[in-house]
C-alpha positions, 0 to 999 in steps of 0.5 A, a space after each residue: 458941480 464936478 462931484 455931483 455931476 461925476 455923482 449922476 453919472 457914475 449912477 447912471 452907469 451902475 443903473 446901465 450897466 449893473 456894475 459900480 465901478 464908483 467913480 468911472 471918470 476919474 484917477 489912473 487905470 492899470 491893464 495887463 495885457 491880456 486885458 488891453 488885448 480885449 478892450 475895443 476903444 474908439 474915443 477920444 477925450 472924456 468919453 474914452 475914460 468911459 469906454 474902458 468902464 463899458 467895455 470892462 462891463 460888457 466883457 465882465 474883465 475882473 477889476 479893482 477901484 482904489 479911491 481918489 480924492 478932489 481938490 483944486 487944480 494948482 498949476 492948470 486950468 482944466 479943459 472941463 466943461 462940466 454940462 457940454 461935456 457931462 451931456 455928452 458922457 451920459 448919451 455916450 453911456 445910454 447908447 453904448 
């Protein structure tokens, strides 16, 4: 469910946006400083991970994607609720 959700939406981003960052929820990000210096982020939770995306969009900052890979969580549960959450990271990305 996660993958195809994250799948939606990462179309949905490319389609808004016209950039395709392939996977704009997941894995770790590096900024210099020159970049964290641009960036404008408000959020908090799931939506935050999308700022940063947007604002990189909107300010054309230069950016890199390594790939990162799924599997099942060992030690945690994880605090996703794929729908509650994937709706409110779609809206977030069509009204920013």
């Amino acid at each position: 469910l996660n993958f195809i959700g994250n799948h939606i939406i990462n179309k949905i981003f490319k389609i808004k946006t016209g950039v395709n960052m392939t996977d704009i929820l997941s894995g770790y990000r590096a900024f210099t400083l020159n970049c964290i210096k641009q960036l404008n982020l408000t959020q908090q939770n799931f939506n935050i991970e999308v700022e940063m995306s947007i604002e990189i969009a909107k300010k054309k900052i230069p950016f890199g994607v390594l790939d990162t890979y799924y599997s099942k969580r060992l030690f945690s549960k994880t605090k996703l609720k794929p729908f509650k959450d994937g709706f409110s990271i779609i809206k977030f990305i069509l009204t920013h």
